[in-house]
NUZA-289655 format. One line per field, with one value per residue (C-alpha): z, x, y; residue number from 1. Coordinates in steps of 0.5 Angstrom, whole numbers, plus 500, padded with zeros to 3 digits. Example, Ala and Ser with C-alpha at 12.3 -4.5 7.8 and 13.67 -1.06 7.14 Angstrom:
z = [516/514]
x = [525/527]
y = [491/498]
pos = [1/2]
END
This chain:
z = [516/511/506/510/516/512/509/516/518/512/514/521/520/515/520/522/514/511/504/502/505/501/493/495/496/490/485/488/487/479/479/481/476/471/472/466/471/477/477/475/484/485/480/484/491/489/485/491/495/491/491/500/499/494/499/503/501/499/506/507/502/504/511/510/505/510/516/511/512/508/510/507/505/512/516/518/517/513/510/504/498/492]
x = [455/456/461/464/464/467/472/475/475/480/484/484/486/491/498/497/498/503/506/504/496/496/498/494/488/491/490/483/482/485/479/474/476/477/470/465/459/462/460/464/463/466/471/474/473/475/481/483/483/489/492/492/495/501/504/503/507/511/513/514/519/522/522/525/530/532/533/537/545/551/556/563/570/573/567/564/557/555/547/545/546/541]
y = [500/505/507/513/507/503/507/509/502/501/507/504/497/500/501/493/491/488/490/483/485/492/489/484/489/494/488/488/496/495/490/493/499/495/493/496/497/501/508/514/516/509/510/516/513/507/510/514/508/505/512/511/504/506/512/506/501/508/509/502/500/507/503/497/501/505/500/495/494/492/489/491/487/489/486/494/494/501/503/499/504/502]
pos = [1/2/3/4/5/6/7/8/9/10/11/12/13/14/15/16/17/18/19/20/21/22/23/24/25/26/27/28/29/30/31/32/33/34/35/36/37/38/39/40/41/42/43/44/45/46/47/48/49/50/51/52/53/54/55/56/57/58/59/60/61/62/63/64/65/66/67/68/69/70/71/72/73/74/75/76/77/78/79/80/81/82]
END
């Protein structure tokens, strides 16, 4: 499987990903990077990866913010605001 097979694979199987799943593969992008014999190429590839990930948790934080409840003194249940 090549890069480009690999990468869309990843794409793919990223809608059935938890939050918990994509920190735990944003530690893995940092460590790479961190990683003084990767190539400049994988550098951005790799780096652009991490972008994907964060807008992922993004919008699902923005999710999960959007769907949770408060419930108020007169039992009446109103969206949570941060």
């Amino acid at each position: 499987m090549n890069i480009e097979e690999k990468d869309k694979t990843a794409e793919n199987a990223a809608q059935g990903r938890t939050l918990e799943e994509n920190f735990a593969l944003l530690d893995q992008k940092i460590a790479q990077l961190e990683d003084s014999e990767i190539s400049l190429e994988d550098s951005f590839r790799v780096y652009k990866e991490g972008m994907e990930l964060l807008k992922e948790c993004s919008a699902k934080i923005d999710t999960v913010e959007k769907k949770m409840l408060q419930i108020n003194q007169d039992g009446t249940i109103t969206e949570f605001g941060i």
